[in-house]
Every structure is written in structure tokens, then in C-alpha cells.
TITORRO-319327 format. One record per residue (C-alpha): residue number from 0; residue in one letter; x, y, z. Coordinates in steps of 0.02 Angstrom, whole numbers, always signed. Layout:
# residues N
[NUM; A; [X; Y; Z]]
...
This chain:
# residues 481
[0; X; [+10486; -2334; +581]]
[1; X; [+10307; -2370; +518]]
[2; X; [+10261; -2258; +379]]
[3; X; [+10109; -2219; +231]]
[4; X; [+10149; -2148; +84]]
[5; X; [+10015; -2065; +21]]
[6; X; [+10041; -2055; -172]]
[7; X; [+9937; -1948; -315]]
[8; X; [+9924; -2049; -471]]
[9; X; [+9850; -1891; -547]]
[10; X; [+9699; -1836; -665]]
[11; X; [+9716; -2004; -767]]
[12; X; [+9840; -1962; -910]]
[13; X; [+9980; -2100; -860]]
[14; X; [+10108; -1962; -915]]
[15; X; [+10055; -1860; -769]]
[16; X; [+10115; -1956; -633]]
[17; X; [+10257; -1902; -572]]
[18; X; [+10442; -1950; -589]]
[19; X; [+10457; -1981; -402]]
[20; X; [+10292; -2040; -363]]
[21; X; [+10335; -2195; -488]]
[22; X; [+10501; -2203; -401]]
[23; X; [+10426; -2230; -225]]
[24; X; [+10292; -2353; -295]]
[25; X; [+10430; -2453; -383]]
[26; X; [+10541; -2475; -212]]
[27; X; [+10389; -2519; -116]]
[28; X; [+10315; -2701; -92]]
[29; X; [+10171; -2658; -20]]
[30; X; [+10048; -2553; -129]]
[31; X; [+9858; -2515; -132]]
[32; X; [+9762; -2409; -224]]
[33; X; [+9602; -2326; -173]]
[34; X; [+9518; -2406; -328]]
[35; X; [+9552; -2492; -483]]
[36; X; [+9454; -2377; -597]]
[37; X; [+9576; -2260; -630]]
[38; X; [+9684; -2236; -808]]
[39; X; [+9841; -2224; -736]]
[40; X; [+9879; -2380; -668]]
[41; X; [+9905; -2425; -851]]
[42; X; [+10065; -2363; -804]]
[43; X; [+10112; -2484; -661]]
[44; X; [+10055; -2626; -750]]
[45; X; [+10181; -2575; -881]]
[46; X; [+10324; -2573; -759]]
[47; X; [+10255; -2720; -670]]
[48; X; [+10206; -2621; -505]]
[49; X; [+10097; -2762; -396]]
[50; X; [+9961; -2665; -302]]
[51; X; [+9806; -2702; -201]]
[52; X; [+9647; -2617; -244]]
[53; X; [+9515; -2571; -128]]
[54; X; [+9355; -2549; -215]]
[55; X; [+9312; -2711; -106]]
[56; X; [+9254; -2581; +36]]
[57; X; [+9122; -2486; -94]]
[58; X; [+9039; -2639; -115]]
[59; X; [+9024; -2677; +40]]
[60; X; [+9005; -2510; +121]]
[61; X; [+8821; -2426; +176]]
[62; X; [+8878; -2274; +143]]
[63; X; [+9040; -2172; +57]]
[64; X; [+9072; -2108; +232]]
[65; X; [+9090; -2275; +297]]
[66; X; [+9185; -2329; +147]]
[67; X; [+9314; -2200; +165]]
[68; X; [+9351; -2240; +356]]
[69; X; [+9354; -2429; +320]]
[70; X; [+9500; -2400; +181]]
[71; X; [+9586; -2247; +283]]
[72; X; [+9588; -2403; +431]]
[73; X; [+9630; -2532; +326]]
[74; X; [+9794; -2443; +261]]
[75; X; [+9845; -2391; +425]]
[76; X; [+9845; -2576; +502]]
[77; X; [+9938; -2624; +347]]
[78; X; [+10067; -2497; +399]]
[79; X; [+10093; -2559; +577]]
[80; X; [+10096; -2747; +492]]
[81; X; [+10229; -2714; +369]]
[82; X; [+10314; -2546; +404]]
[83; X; [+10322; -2457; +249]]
[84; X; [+10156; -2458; +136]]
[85; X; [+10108; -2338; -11]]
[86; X; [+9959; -2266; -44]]
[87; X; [+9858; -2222; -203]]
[88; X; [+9743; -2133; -243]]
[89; X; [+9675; -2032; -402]]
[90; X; [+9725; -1848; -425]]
[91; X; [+9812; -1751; -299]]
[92; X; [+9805; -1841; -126]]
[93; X; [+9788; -1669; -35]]
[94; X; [+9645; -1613; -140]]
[95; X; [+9465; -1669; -95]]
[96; X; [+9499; -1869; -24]]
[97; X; [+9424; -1907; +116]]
[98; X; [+9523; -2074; +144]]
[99; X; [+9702; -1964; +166]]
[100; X; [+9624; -1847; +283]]
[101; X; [+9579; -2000; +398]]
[102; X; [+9739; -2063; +389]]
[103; X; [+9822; -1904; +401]]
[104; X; [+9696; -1868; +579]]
[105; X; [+9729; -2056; +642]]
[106; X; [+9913; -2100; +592]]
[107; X; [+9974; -1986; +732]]
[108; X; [+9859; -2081; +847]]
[109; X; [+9947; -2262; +801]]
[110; X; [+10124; -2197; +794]]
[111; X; [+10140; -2204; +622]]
[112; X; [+10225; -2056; +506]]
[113; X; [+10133; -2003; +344]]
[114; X; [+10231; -1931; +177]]
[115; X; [+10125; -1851; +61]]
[116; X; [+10202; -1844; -127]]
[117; X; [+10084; -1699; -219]]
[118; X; [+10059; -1728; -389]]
[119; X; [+9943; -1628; -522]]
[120; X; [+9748; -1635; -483]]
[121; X; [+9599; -1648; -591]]
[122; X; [+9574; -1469; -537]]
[123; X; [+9732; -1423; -664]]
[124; X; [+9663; -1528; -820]]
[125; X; [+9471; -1488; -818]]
[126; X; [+9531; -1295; -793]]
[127; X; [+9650; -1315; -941]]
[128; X; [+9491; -1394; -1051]]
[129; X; [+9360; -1265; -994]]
[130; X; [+9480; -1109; -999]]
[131; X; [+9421; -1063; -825]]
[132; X; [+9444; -899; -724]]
[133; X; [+9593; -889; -583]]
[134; X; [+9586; -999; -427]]
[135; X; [+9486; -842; -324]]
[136; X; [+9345; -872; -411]]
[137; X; [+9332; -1059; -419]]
[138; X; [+9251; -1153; -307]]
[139; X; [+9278; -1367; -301]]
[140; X; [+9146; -1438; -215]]
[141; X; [+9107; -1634; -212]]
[142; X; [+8954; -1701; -271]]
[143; X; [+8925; -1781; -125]]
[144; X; [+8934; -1655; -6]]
[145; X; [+8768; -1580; -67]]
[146; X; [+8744; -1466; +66]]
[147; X; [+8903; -1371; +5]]
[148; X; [+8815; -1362; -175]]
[149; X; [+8706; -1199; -163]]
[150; X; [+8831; -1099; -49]]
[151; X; [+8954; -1028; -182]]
[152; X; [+8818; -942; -349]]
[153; X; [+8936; -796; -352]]
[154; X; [+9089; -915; -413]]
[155; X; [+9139; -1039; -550]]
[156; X; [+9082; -1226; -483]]
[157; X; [+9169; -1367; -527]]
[158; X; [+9082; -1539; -437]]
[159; X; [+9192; -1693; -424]]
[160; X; [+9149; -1861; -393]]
[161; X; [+8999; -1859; -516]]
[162; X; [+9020; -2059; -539]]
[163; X; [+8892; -2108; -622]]
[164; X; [+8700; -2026; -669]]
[165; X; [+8625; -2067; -493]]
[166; X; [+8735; -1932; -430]]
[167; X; [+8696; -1834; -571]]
[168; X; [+8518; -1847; -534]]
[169; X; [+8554; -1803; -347]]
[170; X; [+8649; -1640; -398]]
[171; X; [+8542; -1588; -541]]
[172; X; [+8388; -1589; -410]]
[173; X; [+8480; -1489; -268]]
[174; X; [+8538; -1355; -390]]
[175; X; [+8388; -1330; -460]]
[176; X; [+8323; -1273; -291]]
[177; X; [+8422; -1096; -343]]
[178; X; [+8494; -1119; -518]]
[179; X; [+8361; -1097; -657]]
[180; X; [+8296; -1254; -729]]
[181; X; [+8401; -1200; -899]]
[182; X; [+8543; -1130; -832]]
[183; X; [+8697; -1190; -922]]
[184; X; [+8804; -1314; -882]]
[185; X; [+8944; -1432; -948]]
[186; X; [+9007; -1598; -916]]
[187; X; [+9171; -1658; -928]]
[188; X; [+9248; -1847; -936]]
[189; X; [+9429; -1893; -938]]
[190; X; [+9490; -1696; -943]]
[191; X; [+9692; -1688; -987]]
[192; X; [+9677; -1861; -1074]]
[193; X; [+9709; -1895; -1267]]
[194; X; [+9595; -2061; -1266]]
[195; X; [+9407; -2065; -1196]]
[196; X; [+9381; -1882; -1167]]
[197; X; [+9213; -1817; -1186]]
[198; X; [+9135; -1633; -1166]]
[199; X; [+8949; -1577; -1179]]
[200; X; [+8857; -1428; -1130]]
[201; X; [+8675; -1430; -1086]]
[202; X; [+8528; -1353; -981]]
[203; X; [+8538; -1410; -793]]
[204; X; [+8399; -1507; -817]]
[205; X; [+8464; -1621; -945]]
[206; X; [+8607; -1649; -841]]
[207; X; [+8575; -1836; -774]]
[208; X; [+8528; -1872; -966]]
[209; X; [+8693; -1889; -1004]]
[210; X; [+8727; -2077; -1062]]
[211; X; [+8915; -2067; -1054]]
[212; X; [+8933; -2004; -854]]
[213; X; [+9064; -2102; -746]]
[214; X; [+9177; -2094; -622]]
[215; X; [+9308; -1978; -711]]
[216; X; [+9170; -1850; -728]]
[217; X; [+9161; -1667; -659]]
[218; X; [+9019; -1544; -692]]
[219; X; [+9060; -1339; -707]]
[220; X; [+8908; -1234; -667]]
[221; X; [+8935; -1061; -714]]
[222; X; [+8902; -925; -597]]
[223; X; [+8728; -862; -547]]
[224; X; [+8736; -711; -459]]
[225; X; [+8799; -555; -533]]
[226; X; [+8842; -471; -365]]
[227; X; [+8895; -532; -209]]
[228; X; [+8883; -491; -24]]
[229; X; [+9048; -427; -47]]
[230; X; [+9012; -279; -172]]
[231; X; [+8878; -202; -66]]
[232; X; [+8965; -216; +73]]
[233; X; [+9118; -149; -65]]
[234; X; [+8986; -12; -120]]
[235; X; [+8932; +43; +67]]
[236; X; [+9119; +65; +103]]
[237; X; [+9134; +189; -58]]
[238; X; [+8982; +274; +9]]
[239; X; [+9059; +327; +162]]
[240; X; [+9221; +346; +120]]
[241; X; [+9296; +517; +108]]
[242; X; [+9260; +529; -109]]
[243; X; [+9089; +479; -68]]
[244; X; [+8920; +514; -33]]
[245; X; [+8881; +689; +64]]
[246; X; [+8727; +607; +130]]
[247; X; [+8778; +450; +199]]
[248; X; [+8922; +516; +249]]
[249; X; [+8856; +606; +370]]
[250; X; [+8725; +457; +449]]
[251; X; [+8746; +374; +619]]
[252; X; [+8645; +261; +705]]
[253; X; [+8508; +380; +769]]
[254; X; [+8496; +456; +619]]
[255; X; [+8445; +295; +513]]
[256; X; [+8328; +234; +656]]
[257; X; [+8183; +318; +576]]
[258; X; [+8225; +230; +382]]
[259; X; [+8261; +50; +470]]
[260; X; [+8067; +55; +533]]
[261; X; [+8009; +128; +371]]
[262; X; [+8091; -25; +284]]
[263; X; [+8052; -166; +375]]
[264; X; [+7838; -106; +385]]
[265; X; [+7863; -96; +186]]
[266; X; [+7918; -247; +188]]
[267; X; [+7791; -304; +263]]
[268; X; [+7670; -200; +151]]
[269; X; [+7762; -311; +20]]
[270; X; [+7709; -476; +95]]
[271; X; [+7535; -419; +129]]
[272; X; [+7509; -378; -63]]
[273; X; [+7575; -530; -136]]
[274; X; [+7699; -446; -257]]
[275; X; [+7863; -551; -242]]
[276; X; [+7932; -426; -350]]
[277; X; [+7913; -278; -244]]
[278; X; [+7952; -403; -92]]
[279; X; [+8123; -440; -180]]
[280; X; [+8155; -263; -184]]
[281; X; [+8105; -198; -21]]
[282; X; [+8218; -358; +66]]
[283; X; [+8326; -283; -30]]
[284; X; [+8309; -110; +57]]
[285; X; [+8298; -194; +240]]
[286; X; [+8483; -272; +198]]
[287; X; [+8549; -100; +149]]
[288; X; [+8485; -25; +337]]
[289; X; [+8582; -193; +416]]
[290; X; [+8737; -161; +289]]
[291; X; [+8739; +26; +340]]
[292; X; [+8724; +12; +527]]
[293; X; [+8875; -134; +519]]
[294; X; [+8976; -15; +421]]
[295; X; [+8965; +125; +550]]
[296; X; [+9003; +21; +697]]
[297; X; [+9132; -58; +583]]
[298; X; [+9222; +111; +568]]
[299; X; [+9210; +136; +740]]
[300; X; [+9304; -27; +772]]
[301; X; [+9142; -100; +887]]
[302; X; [+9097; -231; +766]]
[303; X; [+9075; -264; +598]]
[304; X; [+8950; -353; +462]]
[305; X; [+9049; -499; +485]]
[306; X; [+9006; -504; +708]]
[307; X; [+8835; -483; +646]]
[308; X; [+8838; -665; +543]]
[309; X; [+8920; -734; +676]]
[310; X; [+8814; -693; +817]]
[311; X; [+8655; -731; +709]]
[312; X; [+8745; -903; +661]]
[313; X; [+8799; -942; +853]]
[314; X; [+8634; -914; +899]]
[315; X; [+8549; -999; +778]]
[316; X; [+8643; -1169; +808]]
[317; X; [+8633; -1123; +1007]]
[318; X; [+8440; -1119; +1008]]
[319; X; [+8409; -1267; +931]]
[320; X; [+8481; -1393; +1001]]
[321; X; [+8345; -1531; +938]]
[322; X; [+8432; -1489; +762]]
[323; X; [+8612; -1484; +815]]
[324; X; [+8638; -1547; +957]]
[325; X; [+8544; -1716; +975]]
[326; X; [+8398; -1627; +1107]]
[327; X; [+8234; -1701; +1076]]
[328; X; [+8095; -1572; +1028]]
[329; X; [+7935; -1632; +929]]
[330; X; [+7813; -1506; +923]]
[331; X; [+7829; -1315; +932]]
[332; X; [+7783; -1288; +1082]]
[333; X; [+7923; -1381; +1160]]
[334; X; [+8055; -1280; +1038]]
[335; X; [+7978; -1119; +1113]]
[336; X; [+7993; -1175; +1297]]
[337; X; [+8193; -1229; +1259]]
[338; X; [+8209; -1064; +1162]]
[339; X; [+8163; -963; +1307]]
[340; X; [+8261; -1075; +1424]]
[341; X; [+8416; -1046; +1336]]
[342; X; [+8387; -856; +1318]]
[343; X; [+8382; -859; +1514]]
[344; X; [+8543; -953; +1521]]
[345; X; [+8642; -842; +1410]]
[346; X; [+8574; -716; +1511]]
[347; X; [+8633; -745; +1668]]
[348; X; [+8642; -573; +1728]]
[349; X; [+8487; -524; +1696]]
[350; X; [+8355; -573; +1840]]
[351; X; [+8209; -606; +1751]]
[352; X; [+8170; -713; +1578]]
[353; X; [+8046; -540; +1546]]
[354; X; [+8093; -383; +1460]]
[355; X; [+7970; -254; +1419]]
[356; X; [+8025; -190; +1249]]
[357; X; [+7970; +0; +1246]]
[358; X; [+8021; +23; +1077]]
[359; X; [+7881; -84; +991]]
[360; X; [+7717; -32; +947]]
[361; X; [+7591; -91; +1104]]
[362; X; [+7501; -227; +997]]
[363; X; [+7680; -305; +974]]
[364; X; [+7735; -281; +1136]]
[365; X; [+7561; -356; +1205]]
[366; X; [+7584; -519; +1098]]
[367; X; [+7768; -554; +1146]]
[368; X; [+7755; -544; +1314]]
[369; X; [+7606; -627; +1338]]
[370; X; [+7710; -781; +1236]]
[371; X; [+7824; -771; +1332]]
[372; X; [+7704; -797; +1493]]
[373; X; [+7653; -936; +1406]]
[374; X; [+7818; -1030; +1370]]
[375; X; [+7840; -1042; +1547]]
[376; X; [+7669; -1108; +1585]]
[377; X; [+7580; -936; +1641]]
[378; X; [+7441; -950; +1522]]
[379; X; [+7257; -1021; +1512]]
[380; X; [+7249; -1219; +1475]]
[381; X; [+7129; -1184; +1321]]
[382; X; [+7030; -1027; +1229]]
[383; X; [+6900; -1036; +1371]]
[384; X; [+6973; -926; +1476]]
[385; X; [+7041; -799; +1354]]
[386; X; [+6828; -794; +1306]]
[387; X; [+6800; -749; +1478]]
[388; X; [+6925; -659; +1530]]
[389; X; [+6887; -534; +1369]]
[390; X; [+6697; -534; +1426]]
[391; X; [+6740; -471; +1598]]
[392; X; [+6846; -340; +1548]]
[393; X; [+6714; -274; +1405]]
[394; X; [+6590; -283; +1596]]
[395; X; [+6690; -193; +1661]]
[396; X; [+6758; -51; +1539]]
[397; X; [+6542; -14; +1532]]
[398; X; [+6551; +13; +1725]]
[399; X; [+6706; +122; +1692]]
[400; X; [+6609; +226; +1549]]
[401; X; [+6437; +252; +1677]]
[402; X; [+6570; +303; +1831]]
[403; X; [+6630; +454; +1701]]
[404; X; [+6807; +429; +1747]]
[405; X; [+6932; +474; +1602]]
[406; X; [+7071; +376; +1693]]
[407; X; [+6974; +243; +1754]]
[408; X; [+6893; +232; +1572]]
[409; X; [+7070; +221; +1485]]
[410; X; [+7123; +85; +1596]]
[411; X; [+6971; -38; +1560]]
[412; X; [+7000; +13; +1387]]
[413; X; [+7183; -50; +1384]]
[414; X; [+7142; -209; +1479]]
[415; X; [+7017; -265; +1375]]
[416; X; [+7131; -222; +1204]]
[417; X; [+7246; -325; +1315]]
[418; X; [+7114; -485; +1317]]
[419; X; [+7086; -452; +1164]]
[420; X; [+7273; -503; +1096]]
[421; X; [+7268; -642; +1212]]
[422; X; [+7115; -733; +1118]]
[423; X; [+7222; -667; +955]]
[424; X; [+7360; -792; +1022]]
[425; X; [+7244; -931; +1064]]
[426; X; [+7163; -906; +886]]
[427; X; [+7348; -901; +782]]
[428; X; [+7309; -728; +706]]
[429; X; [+7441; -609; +728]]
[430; X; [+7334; -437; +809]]
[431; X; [+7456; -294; +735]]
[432; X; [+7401; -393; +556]]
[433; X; [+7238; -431; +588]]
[434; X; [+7189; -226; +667]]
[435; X; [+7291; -172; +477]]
[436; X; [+7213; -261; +389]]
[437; X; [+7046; -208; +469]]
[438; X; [+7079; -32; +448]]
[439; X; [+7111; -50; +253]]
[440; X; [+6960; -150; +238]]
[441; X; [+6873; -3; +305]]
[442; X; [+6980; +131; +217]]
[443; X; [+6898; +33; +58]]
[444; X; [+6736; +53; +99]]
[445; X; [+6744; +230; +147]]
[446; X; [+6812; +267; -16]]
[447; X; [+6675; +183; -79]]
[448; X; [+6573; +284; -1]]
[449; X; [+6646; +425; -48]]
[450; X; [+6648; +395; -218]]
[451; X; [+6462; +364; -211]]
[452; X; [+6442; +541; -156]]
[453; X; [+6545; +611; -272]]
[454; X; [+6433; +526; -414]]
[455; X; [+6289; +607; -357]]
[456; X; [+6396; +782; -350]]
[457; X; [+6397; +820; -161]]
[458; X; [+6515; +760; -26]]
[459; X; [+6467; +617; +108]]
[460; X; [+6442; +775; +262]]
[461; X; [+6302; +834; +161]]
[462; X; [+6207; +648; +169]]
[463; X; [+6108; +594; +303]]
[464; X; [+6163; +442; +377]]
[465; X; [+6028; +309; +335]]
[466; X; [+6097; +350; +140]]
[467; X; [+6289; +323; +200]]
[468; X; [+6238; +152; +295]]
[469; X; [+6167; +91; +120]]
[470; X; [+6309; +131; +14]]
[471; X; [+6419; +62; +143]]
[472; X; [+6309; -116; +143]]
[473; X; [+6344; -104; -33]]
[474; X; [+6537; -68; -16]]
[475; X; [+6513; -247; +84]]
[476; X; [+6424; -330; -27]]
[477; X; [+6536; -291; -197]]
[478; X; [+6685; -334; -81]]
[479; X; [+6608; -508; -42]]
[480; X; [+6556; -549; -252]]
């Protein structure tokens, strides 16, 4: 029988290896560690344990992902060469090694058993030191998995495999894309040992300063957030339970369509007055309307807040292929025309890629359609004809207006508000932004005018028109300075 025994040599205290993992490496021949920086081995040089270490592979490895594989491969051939090997490697061998969960995913493959011997973890000794919370609200992440780094700011981080201040440098500059520049944190060398342990707390952005960093190091980051996802989705539950509130008790989806709309146009209200503190807030409000509506449906066992992640997720990694899925897509135009092709694919059942959303204002609805015309190539080659085509329909809204026909009048009208989102598109302006943000421009300068008036103790209806043309040139010109 060709088997690996995958052994823990633990945090680095020699004492903490276990009494049966040094049994098994004493009645073994063949022995390799995953490296030969590691405290405990003190301990089978004292009982005159011969090993192999690997740290050949880092040096020789492009990256740690290729490292890992070459040593997980490297161990497993030794197995089907001599039969019985061990394997070593630093803390707990189920707890964040990369090399045992190859060999654990390819033994199988080359008919070879695996026996895992647990043995304490760093995870046990740095939460000892640091008198840190229960397991629920600790999070282990590994420094070099720094995607993983800014997903848990509601929990206690501890990040392994800090080895030296390069990494250090390369997590200090990916938390600091959330974390505040001085938030607190506190490194840790040699935790659980008597000899060579080290402890220092310091702003995140001293962090790579640190001269005394190696590879027995692990950084805790205190959390960030105060609340979670989880207690407002905790806090919309209460709401509607049967203690709660009257009033949202009694909501259902119609009822909050009116509140939804409200919140999303003050968010944009938000956006359009540059106050990221009021934006902050009103996202804020948005969330609750998306919380609320997942809560109801949630209660009425259709779906819950949870579906709605998922099917935002799925989506996400669906429609972009040219991230996820190795599709080529360089400019944005060819991510739009994918986008819509894979909307028509999911949607097989539905005959056409077209859908005209009633439920949006008209500019909206005018602008989204019309793109999607264009992502399938039913659109004018440049601005040219958009010009013209706006021109014709001005012509012929003035015939419309001399032939006295209301109907006839309110068609040329809409046709030419129609050309006149298309050369909106061809320009990049969004219409529905650019027609608000005309109308407050000329809500100021009617105040102006106003207020002009008032000065001269009368009210703009009792001026004569030549007077309310100057003050509004001047309303121009002060907005201008």
C-alpha cells in the first residue's frame, strides 16, 4: 500500500508536536518537510529524525502557486517510489496549506492513501497571545490571497503567511483601500513560543516598517465595521415580526413601490450635489427598499435577500465573460454587443432581444432602447445622421404646427424629442440629466428674477417684459462669474 502521511509539526514551540506525530516520524525513513525554517524541527534533530527539506522549490519557483504544486508532486512520486513517506509541514496540516490540499485532490488520482495526523495550529497560539473573541467572529485569511483581504471588516482578521516586509507592504496597501490609514493593528512573531517572540501594535500604515517581520509572523486587524449585513437584515426581520412595527408591518410590494422611486431619484439628487455625505446616507435608504422587498418575499417563501445576491452574482460573472471566462472584449462597445447577446440567450423564450419598459419615465425609456438598437448594429455610423435626422423632424413638427392639427402636432413633437435623445447618445450626455439639470438652471434664474422684483417691492406679473429679459441676462451673467 502506498501511503503520505501528512504530519503538523505545529505553531513552532517543539513541545507542541504531538506524542504521535513524533511517533510516526520516528518509524518512518522517508521524511520531508515543507521547509526548513520552522522551530520545531529542533526537536527531530534532537531525536535524530533524518528529513528532506523542500525550500529547494521556493527558490526555484515563479510563483507560490507553482511552488506549492511542485512540492504537493514531488511528495506524491516519492510515495509511489518508496511506499510509505511522511509529510511535514508547519502548524496544523488541515489548516490553510496549500501543498496538503494538492495532495489530498491528487493522491486519489495515483492510487495512493493519505493519513492526516492534526496537531495544534498557529490559529490556537496567536489567539491565546491576543486574547481574541470566539472562532464566529474570526476570520484567517492568508496574506497571499489578497483578494480575500477586504471581504471580512465586520470580523477579527488574523493574516498568515506574512514572511517577510514585501508581503507586508503588499497587505498594508490592499487594506488601506477600506481600512483607515491609522487604523490599528498588531503584529505577532513566534506566538506560543518562550524564545524569539515579539508583539507590536501600530497604525496600518506603519505596518511594513516593522524591522523584525518573518516567516513566523501573523498580523490581527481589528474589526471595521460596526454593523453588518446581517443586523439589518436582523433589524428588518424585528420590524415585521409580530412585536414590531405597526407600519411596516403592514407594507407589501405595491405599497413600497412609490418610496423605492423616491429613493433611488434622491439618490441621484445626492450624486448631482456632490455631498458624499448625504450620498452615503441616501445609498443607505435605497438598500433598506431592496432589504424590505427581500424580506416580504422572504416570508412568503418566493425568495429571499440571499436569491437576490445570487442572481446579481450569477449574472454578473455570466455577462462578462472577457473577465471570467477567457472571451476577448477590448473596448466597450464590444462588452455591450456580448451583453445583449447573452441577455437574448438566457432568454430564450422571449422572441425578441427588445422590451419596451412602460414603467420608466419616456426620456429613459427613449435612451435604452435606442442602445439597444444600436448594440445590434441598427444605428447611424457617426453623429451625422442623428444632426439630420433631428433637423427633419424640427421641418417637419413646423408643417405640423401651420396644418393646426393637435394630433398631428403631438406626434412631430414626440419624434423630434425622440432625435433629440438620439444625438444625446451620440454626444455621451445622459438626456433625463442633462433636461434636470436644465430645468434647475432655469428654476435659478427665475428666482433670480424674482427676487429682483421683490427688491423693487412688486411682483415679476406687474413688469413688462423688456425689464424681466434684463434681469434674467443678469441671472446669466452672475451665474457665469
Amino acid at each position: 500500500m502506498k501511503v503520505v502521511y501528512v504530519v503538523g509539526l505545529g505553531p513552532g514551540d517543539p513541545q507542541a508536536l504531538t506524542l504521535r506525530a513524533l511517533s510516526v516520524l520516528k518509524s518512518h525513513r522517508h521524511i520531508y518537510v515543507r521547509t526548513a525554517k520552522h522551530p520545531s524541527l529542533a526537536l527531530l534533530d534532537k531525536h535524530r529524525i533524518p528529513y528532506k527539506a523542500l525550500d529547494y522549490f521556493y527558490r526555484h519557483g515563479a510563483t507560490f502557486e507553482e511552488t506549492y504544486r511542485n512540492i504537493a508532486f514531488y511528495v506524491l512520486n516519492a510515495a509511489l517510489h518508496f511506499g510509505k513517506v511522511v509529510y511535514a509541514v508547519p502548524g496544523s496540516p488541515l489548516f490553510a496549506e496549500r501543498t496538503v490540499e494538492l495532495i489530498l485532490q491528487n493522491a486519489p488520482l495515483a492510487g495512493i492513501k493519505c493519513r492526516v495526523l492534526p496537531s495544534v495550529s498557529f490559529l490556537e497560539a496567536v489567539s491565546a497571545e491576543l486574547g481574541l473573541p470566539r472562532e464566529e467572529k474570526l476570520q484567517v485569511v492568508d496574506a497571499l490571497q489578497e483578494d480575500k483581504l477586504l471581504d471580512y471588516p465586520e470580523k477579527h482578521l488574523l493574516i498568515m503567511q506574512v514572511y517577510n516586509r514585501q508581503v507586508a507592504s503588499k497587505v498594508k496597501l490592499r487594506l488601506m483601500a477600506l481600512y483607515p490609514d491609522e487604523h490599528p493593528v498588531q503584529v505577532i512573531r513566534r506566538a506560543g513560543m518562550t524564545r524569539g517572540k515579539r508583539m507590536r501594535r501600530v497604525p496600518l500604515y506603519e505596518l511594513d516598517r516593522i524591522p523584525w517581520i518573518d516567516h513566523l509572523t501573523t498580523v490581527y486587524v481589528p474589526p471595521l465595521a460596526e454593523y453588518t449585513m446581517s443586523d439589518l437584515l436582523q433589524v428588518m426581520r424585528v420590524l415585521r415580526s409580530e412585536d414590531g412595527c405597526p407600519w411596516d408591518k403592514e407594507q407589501d410590494h405595491q405599497s413600497l413601490k412609490p418610496y423605492l422611486l423616491e429613493e433611488a431619484y434622491e439618490v441621484i439628487g445626492a450624486i448631482n450635489s456632490g455631498n458624499m455625505e448625504e450620498l452615503c446616507e441616501e445609498l443607505g435608504d435605497l438598500l433598506l427598499q431592496v432589504v424590505f422587498h427581500s424580506e416580504i418575499a422572504a416570508e412568503e417563501k418566493i425568495f429571499s435577500f440571499y436569491d437576490v445576491i445570487a442572481a446579481v452574482t450569477k449574472k454578473l460573472i455570466r455577462r462578462h465573460p472577457h473577465v471570467f471566462a477567457g472571451t476577448i472584449a477590448k473596448t466597450s462597445q464590444e462588452v455591450l454587443h456580448n451583453w445583449q447577446q447573452i441577455k437574448k440567450a438566457e432568454k430564450k423564450e422571449q422572441d425578441s432581444l427588445f422590451k419596451l419598459e412602460t414603467y420608466l419615465p419616456a426620456l429613459l425609456r427613449a435612451q435604452k432602447l435606442q442602445r439597444q438598437a444600436a448594440s445590434v448594429g441598427f444605428d447611424w455610423p457617426d453623429i451625422t445622421g442623428a444632426w439630420e435626422k433631428l433637423q427633419e423632424e424640427l421641418i417637419e413638427l413646423k408643417d405640423a404646427y401651420k396644418s393646426g392639427l393637435a394630433a398631428r402636432i403631438e406626434e412631430e413633437l414626440g419624434d423630434l424629442l425622440f432625435a433629440v435623445v438620439n444625438v444625446a447618445r451620440f454626444l455621451k450626455v445622459d438626456a433625463e440629466q442633462a433636461l434636470s439639470a436644465a430645468v434647475e438652471k432655469f428654476y435659478r434664474r427665475l428666482r433670480f428674477v424674482e427676487a429682483q422684483a421683490q427688491k423693487e417691492g412688486t411682483e415679476m406679473s406687474a413688469q413688462t417684459l423688456s425689464k424681466l429679459d434684463e434681469w434674467w441676462e443678469l441671472a446669466k451673467k452672475k451665474e457665469k462669474n
